[in-house]
PDB file of N, CA, C and O in Angstrom, chain B, residues numbered from 101:
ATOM      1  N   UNK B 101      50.783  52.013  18.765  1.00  0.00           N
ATOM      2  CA  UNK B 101      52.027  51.486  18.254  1.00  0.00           C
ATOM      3  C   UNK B 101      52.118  49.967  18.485  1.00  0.00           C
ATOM      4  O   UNK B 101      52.633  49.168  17.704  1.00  0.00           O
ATOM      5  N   UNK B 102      51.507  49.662  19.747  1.00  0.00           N
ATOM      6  CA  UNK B 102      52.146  48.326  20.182  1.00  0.00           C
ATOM      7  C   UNK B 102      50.738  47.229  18.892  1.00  0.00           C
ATOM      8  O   UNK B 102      51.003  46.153  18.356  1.00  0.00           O
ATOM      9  N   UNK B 103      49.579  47.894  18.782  1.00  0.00           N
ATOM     10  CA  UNK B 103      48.761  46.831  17.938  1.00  0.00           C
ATOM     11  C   UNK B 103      49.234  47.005  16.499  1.00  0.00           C
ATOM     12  O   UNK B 103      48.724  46.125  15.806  1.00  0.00           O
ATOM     13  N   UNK B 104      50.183  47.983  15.653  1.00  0.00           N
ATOM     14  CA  UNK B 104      50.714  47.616  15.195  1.00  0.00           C
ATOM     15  C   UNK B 104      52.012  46.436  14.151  1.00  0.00           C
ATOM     16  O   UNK B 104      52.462  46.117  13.050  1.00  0.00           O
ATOM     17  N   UNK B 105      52.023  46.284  15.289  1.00  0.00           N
ATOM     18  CA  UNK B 105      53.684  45.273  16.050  1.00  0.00           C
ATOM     19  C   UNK B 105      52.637  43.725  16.430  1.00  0.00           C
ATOM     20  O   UNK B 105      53.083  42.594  16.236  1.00  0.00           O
ATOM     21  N   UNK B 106      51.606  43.922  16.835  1.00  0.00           N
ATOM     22  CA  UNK B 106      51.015  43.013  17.357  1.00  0.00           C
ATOM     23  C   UNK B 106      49.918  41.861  15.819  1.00  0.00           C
ATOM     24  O   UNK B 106      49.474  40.725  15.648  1.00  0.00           O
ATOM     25  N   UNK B 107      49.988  42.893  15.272  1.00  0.00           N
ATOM     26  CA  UNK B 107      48.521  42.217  14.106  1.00  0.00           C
ATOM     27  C   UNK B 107      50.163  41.717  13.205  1.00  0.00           C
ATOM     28  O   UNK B 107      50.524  40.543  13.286  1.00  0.00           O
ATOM     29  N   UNK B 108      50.926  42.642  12.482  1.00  0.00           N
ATOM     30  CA  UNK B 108      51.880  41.384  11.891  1.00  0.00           C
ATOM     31  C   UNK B 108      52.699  39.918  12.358  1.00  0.00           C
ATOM     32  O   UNK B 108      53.140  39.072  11.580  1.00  0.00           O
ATOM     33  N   UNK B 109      52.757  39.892  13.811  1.00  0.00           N
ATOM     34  CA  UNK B 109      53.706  39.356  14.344  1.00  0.00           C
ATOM     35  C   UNK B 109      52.381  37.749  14.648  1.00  0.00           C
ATOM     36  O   UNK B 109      52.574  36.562  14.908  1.00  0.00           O
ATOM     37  N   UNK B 110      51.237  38.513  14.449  1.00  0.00           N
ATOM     38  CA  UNK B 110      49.818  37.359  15.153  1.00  0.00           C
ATOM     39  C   UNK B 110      50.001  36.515  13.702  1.00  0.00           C
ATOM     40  O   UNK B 110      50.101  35.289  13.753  1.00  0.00           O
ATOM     41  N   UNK B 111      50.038  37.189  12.465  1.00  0.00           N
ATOM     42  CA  UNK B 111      50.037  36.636  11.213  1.00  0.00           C
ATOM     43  C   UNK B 111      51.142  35.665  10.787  1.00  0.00           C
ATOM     44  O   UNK B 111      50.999  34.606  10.178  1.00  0.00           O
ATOM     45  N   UNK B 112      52.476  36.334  11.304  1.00  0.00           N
ATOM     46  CA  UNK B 112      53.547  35.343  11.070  1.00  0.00           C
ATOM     47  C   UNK B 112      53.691  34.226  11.879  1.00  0.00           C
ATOM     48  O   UNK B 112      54.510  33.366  11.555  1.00  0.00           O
ATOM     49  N   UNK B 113      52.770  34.064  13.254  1.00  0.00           N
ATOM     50  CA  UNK B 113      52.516  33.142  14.076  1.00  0.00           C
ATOM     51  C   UNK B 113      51.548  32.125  13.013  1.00  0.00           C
ATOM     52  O   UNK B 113      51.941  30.979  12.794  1.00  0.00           O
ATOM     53  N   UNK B 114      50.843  32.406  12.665  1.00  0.00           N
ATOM     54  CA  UNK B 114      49.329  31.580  12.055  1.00  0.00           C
ATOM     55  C   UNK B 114      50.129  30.556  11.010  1.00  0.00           C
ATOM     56  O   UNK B 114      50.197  29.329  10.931  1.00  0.00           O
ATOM     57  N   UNK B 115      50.678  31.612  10.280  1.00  0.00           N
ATOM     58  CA  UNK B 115      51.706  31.295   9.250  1.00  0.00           C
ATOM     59  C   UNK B 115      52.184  29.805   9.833  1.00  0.00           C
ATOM     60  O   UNK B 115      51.769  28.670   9.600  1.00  0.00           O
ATOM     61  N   UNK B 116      53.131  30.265  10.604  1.00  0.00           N
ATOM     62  CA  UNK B 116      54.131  29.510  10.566  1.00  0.00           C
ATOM     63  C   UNK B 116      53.251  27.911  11.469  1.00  0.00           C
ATOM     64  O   UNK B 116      53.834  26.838  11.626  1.00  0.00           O
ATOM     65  N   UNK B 117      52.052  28.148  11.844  1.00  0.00           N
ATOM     66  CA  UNK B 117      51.387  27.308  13.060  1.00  0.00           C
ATOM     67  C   UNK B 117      50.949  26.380  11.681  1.00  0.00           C
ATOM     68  O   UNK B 117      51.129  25.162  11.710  1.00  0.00           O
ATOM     69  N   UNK B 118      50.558  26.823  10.879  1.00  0.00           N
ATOM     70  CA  UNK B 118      49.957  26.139   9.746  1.00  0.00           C
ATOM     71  C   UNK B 118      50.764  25.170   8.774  1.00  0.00           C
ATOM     72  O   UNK B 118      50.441  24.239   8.036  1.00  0.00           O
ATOM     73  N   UNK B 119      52.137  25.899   9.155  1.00  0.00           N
ATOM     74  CA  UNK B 119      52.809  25.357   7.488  1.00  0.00           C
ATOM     75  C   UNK B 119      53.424  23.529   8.704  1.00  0.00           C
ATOM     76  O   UNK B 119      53.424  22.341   8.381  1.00  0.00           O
ATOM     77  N   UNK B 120      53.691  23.983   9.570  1.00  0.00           N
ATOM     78  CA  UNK B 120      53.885  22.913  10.720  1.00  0.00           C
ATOM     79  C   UNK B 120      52.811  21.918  10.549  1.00  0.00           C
ATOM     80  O   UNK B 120      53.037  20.760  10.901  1.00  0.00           O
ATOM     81  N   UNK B 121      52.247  22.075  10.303  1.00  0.00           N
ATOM     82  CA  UNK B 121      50.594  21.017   9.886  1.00  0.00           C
ATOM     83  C   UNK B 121      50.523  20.185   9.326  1.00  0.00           C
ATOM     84  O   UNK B 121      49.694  19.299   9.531  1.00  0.00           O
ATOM     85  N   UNK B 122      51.406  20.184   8.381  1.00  0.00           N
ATOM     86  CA  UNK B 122      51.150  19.278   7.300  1.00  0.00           C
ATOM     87  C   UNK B 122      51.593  17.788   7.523  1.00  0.00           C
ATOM     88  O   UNK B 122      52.594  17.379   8.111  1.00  0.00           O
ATOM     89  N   UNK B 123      50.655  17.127   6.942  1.00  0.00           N
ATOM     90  CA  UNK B 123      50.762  15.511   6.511  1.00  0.00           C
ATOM     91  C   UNK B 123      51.425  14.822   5.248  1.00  0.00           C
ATOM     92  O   UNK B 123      51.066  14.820   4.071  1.00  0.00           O
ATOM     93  N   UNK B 124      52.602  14.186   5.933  1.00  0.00           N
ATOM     94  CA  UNK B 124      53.285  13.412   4.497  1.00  0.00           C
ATOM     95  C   UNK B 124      51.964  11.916   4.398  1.00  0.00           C
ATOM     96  O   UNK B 124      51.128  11.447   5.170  1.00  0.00           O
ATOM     97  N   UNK B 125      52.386  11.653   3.131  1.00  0.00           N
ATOM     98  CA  UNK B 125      51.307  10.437   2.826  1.00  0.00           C
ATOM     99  C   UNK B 125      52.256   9.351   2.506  1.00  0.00           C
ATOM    100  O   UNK B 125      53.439   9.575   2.250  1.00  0.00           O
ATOM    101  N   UNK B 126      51.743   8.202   2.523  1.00  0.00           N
ATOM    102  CA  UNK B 126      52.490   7.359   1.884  1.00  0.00           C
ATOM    103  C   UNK B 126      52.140   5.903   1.439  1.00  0.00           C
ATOM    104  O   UNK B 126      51.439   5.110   2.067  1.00  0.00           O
ATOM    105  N   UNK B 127      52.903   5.649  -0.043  1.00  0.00           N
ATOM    106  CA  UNK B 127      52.598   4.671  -0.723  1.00  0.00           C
ATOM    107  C   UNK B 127      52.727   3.053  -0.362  1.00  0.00           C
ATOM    108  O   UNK B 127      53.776   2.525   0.009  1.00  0.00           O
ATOM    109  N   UNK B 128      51.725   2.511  -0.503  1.00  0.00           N
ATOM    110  CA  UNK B 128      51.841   1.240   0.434  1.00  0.00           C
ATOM    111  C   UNK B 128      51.663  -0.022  -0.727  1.00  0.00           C
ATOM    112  O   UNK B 128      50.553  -0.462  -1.026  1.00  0.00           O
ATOM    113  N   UNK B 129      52.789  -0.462  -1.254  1.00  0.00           N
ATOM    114  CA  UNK B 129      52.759  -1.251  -2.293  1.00  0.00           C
ATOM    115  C   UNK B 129      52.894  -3.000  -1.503  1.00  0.00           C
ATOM    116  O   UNK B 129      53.489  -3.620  -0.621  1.00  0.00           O
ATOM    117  N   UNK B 130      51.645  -3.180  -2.810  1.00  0.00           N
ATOM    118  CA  UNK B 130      51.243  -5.274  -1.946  1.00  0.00           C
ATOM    119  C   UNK B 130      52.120  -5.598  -2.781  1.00  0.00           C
ATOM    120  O   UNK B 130      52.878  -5.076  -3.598  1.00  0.00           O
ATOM    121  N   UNK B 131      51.782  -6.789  -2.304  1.00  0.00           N
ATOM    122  CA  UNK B 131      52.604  -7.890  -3.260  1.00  0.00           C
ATOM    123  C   UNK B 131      51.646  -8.580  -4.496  1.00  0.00           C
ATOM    124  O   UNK B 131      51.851  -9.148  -5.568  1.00  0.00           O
ATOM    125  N   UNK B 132      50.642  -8.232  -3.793  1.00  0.00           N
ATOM    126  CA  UNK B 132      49.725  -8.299  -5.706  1.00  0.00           C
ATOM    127  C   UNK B 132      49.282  -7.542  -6.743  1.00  0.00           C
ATOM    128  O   UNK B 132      48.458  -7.560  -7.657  1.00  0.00           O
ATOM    129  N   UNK B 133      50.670  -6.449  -5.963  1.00  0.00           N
ATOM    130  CA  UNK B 133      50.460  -5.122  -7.578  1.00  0.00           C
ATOM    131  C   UNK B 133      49.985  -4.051  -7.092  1.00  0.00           C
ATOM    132  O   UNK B 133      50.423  -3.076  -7.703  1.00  0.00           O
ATOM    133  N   UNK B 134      49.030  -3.693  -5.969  1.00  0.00           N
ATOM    134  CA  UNK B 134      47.941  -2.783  -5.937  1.00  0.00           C
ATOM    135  C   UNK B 134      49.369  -1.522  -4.785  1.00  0.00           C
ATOM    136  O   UNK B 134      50.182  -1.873  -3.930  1.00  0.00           O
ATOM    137  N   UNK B 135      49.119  -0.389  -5.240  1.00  0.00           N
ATOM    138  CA  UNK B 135      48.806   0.615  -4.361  1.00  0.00           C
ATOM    139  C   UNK B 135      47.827   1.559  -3.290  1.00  0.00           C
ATOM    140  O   UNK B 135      46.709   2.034  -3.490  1.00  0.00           O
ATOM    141  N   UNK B 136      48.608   1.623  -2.219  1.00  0.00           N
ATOM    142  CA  UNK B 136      47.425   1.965  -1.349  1.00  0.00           C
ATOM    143  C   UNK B 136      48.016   3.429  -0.630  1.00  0.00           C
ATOM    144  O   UNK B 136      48.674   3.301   0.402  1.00  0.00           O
ATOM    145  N   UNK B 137      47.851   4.391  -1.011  1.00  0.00           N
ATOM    146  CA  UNK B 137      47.764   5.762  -0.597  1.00  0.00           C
ATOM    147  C   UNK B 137      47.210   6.088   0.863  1.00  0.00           C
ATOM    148  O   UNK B 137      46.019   6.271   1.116  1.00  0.00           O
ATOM    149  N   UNK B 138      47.974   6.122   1.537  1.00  0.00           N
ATOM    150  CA  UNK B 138      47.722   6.586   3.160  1.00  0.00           C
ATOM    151  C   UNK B 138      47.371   8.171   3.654  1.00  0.00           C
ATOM    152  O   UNK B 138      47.951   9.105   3.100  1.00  0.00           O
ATOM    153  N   UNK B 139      46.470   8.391   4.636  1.00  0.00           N
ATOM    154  CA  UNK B 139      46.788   9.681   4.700  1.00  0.00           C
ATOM    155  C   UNK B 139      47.700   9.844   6.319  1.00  0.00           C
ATOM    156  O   UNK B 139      47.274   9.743   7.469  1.00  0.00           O
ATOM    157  N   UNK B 140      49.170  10.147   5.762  1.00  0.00           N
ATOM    158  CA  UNK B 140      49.826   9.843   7.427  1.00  0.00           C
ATOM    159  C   UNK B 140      50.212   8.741   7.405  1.00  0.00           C
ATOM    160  O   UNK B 140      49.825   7.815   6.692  1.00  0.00           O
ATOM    161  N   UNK B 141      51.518   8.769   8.689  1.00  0.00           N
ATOM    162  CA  UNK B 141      52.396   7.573   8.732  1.00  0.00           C
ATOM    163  C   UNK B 141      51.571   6.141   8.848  1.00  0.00           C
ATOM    164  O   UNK B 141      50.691   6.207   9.706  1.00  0.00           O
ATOM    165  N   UNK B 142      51.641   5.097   8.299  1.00  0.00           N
ATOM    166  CA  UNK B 142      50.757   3.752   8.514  1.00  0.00           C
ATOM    167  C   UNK B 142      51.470   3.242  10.175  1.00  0.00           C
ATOM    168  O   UNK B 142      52.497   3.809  10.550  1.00  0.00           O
ATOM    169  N   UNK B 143      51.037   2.521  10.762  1.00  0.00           N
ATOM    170  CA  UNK B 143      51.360   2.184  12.146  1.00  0.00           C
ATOM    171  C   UNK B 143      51.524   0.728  12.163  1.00  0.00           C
ATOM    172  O   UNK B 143      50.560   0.073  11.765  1.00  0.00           O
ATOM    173  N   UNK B 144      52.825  -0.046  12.645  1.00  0.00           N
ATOM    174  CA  UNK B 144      53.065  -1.319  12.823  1.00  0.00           C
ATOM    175  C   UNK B 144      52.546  -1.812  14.199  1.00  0.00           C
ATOM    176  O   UNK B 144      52.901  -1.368  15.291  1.00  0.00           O
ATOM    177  N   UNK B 145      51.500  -2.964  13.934  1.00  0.00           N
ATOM    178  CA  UNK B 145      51.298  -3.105  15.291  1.00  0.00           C
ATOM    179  C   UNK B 145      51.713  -4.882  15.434  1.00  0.00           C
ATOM    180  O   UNK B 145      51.109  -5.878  15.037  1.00  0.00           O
ATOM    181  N   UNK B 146      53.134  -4.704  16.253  1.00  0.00           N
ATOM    182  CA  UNK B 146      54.047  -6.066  16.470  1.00  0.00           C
ATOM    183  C   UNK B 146      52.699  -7.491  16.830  1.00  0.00           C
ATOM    184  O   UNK B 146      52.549  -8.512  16.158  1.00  0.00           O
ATOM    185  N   UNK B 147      51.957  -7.105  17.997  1.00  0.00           N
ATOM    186  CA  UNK B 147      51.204  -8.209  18.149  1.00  0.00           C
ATOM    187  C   UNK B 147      50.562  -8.875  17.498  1.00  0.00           C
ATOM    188  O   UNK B 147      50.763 -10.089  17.455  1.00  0.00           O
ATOM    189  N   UNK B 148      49.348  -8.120  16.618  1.00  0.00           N
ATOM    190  CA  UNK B 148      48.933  -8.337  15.801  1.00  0.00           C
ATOM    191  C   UNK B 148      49.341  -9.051  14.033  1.00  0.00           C
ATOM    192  O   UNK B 148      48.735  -9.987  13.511  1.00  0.00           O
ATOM    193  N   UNK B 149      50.416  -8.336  13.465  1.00  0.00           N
ATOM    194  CA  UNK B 149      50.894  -8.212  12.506  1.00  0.00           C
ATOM    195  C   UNK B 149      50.590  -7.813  11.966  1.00  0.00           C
ATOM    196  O   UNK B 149      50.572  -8.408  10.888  1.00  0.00           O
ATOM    197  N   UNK B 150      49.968  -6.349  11.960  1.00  0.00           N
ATOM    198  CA  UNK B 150      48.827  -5.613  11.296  1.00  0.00           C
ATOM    199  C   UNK B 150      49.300  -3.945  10.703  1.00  0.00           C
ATOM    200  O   UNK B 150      49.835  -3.154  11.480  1.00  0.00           O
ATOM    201  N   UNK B 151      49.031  -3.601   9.332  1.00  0.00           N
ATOM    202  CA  UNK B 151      49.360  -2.278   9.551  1.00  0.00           C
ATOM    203  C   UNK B 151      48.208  -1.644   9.650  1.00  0.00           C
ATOM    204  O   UNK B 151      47.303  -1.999   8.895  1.00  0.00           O
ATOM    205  N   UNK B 152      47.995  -0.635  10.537  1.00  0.00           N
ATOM    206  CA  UNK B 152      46.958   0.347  10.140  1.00  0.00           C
ATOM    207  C   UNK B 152      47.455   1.690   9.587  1.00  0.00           C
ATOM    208  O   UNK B 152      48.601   2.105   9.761  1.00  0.00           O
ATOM    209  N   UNK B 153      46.559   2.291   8.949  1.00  0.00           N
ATOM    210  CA  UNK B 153      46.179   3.157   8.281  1.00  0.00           C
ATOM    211  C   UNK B 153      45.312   3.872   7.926  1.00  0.00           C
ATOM    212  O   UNK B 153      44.211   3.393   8.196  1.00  0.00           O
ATOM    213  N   UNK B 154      45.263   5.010   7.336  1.00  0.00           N
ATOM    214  CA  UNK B 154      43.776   5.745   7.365  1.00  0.00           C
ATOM    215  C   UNK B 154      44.010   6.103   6.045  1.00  0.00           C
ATOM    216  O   UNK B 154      45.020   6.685   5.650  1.00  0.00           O
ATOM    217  N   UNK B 155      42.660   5.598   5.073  1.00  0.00           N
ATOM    218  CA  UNK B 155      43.069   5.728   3.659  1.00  0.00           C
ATOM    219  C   UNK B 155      42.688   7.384   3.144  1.00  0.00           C
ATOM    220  O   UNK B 155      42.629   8.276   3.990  1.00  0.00           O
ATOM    221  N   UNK B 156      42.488   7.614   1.938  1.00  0.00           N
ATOM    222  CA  UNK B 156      42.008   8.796   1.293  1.00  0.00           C
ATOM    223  C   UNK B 156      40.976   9.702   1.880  1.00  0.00           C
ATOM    224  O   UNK B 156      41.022  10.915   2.085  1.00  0.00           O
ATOM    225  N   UNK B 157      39.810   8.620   2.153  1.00  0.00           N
ATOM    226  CA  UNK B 157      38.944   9.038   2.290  1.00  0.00           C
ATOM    227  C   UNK B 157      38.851   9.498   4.020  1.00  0.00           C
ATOM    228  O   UNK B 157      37.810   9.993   4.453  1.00  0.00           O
ATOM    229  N   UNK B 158      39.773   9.322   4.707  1.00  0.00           N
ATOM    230  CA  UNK B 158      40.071   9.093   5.999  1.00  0.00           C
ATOM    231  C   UNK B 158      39.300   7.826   6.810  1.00  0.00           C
ATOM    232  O   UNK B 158      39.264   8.046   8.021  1.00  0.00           O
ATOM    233  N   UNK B 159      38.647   6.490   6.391  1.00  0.00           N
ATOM    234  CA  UNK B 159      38.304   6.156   7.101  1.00  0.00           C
ATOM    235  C   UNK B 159      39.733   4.991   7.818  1.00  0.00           C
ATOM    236  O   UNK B 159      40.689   4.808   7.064  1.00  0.00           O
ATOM    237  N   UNK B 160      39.757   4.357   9.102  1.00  0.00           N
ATOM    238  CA  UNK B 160      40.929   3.734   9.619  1.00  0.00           C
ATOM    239  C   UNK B 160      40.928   2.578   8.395  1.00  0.00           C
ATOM    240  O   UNK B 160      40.146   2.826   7.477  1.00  0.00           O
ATOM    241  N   UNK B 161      41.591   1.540   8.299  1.00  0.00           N
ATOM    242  CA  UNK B 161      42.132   0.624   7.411  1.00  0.00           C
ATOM    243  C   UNK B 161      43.103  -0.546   7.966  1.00  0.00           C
ATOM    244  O   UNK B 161      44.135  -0.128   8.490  1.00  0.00           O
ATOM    245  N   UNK B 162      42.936  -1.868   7.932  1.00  0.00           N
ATOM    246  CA  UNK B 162      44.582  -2.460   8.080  1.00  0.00           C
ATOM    247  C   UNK B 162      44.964  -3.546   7.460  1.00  0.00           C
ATOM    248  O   UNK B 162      44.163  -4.459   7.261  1.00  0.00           O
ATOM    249  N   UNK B 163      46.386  -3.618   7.018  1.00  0.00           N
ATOM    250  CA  UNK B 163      46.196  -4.239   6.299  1.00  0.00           C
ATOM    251  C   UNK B 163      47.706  -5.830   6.927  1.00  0.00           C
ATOM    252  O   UNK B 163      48.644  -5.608   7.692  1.00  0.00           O
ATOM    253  N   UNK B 164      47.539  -6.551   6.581  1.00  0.00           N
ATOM    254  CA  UNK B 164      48.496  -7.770   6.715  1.00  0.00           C
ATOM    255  C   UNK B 164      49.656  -7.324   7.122  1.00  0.00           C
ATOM    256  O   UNK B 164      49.626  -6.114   6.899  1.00  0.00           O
ATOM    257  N   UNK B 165      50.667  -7.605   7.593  1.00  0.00           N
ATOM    258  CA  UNK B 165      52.164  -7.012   6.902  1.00  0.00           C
ATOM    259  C   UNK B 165      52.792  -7.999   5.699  1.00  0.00           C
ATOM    260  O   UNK B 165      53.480  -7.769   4.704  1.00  0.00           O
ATOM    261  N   UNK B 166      52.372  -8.877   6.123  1.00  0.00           N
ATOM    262  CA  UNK B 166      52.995 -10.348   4.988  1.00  0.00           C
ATOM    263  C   UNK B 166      52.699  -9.936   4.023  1.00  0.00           C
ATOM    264  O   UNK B 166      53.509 -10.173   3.127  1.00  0.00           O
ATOM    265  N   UNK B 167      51.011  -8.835   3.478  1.00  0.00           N
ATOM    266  CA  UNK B 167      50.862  -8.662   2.197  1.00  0.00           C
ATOM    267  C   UNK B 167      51.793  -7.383   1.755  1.00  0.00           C
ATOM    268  O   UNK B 167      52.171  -7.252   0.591  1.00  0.00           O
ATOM    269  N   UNK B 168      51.988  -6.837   2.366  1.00  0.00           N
ATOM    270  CA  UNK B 168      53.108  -5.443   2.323  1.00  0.00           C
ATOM    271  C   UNK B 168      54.499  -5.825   1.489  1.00  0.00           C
ATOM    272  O   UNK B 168      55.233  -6.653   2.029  1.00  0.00           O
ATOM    273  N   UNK B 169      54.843  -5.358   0.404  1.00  0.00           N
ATOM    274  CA  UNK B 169      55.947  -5.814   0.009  1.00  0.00           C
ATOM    275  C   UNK B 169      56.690  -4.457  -0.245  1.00  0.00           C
ATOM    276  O   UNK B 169      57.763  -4.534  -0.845  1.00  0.00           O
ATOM    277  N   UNK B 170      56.110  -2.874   0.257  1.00  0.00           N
ATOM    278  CA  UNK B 170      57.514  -1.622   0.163  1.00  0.00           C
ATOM    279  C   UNK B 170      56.559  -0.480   0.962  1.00  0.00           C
ATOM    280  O   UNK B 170      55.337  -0.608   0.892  1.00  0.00           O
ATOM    281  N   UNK B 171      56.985   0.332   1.515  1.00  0.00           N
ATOM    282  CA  UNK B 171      56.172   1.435   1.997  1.00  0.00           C
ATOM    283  C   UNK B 171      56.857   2.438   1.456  1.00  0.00           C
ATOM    284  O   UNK B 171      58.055   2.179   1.344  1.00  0.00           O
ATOM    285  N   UNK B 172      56.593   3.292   1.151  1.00  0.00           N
ATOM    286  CA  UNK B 172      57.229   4.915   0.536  1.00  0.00           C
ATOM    287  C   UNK B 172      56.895   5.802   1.090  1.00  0.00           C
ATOM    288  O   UNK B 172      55.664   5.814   1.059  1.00  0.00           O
ATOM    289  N   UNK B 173      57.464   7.029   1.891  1.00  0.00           N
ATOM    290  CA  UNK B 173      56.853   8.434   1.975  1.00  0.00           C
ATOM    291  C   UNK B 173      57.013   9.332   0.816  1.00  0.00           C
ATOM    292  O   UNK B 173      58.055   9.757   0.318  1.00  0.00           O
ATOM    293  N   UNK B 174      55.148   9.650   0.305  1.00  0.00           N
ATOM    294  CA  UNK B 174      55.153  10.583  -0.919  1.00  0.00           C
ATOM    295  C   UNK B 174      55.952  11.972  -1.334  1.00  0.00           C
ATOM    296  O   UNK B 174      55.259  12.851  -0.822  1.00  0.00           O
ATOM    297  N   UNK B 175      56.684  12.391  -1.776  1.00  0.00           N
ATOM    298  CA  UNK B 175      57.272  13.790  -1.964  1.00  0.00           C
ATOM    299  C   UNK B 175      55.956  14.650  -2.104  1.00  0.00           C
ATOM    300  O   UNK B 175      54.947  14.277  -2.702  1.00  0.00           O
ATOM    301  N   UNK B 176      56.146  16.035  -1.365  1.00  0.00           N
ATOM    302  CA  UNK B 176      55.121  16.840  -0.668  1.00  0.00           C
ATOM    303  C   UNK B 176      54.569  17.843  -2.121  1.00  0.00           C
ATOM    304  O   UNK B 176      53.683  18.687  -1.988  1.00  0.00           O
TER     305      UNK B 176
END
């Protein structure tokens, strides 16, 4: 009875462990036109003046902030 109770309840765990997972992306518009598709929040780093990011392909990335002229989070 109890592995019953046990194999649906393991599934609605997985479920729900998974849907928690997910990555918003977001659009990183310059000021010379171009879009830049992030995977995950981009990161302000004050000292520097730098954003990083990890593009499509996942490798890290950064870019100016001065060249940054809007950031967007993508609808999922």
């Amino acid at each position: 009875m109890k592995k019953l109770i046990a194999l649906p309840l393991a599934a609605i765990f997985c479920v729900a462990a998974l849907s928690g997972c997910t990555r918003a992306s977001y659009a990183i518009h310059t000021s010379d036109g171009r879009t830049i598709i992030s995977d995950g929040k981009p990161h302000e780093d004050s000292k520097t003046g730098l954003i990083a990011y990890k593009d499509a392909n996942g490798v890290k990335q950064q870019i100016n902030k001065t060249d940054v002229k809007e950031m967007s989070e993508l609808p999922k």
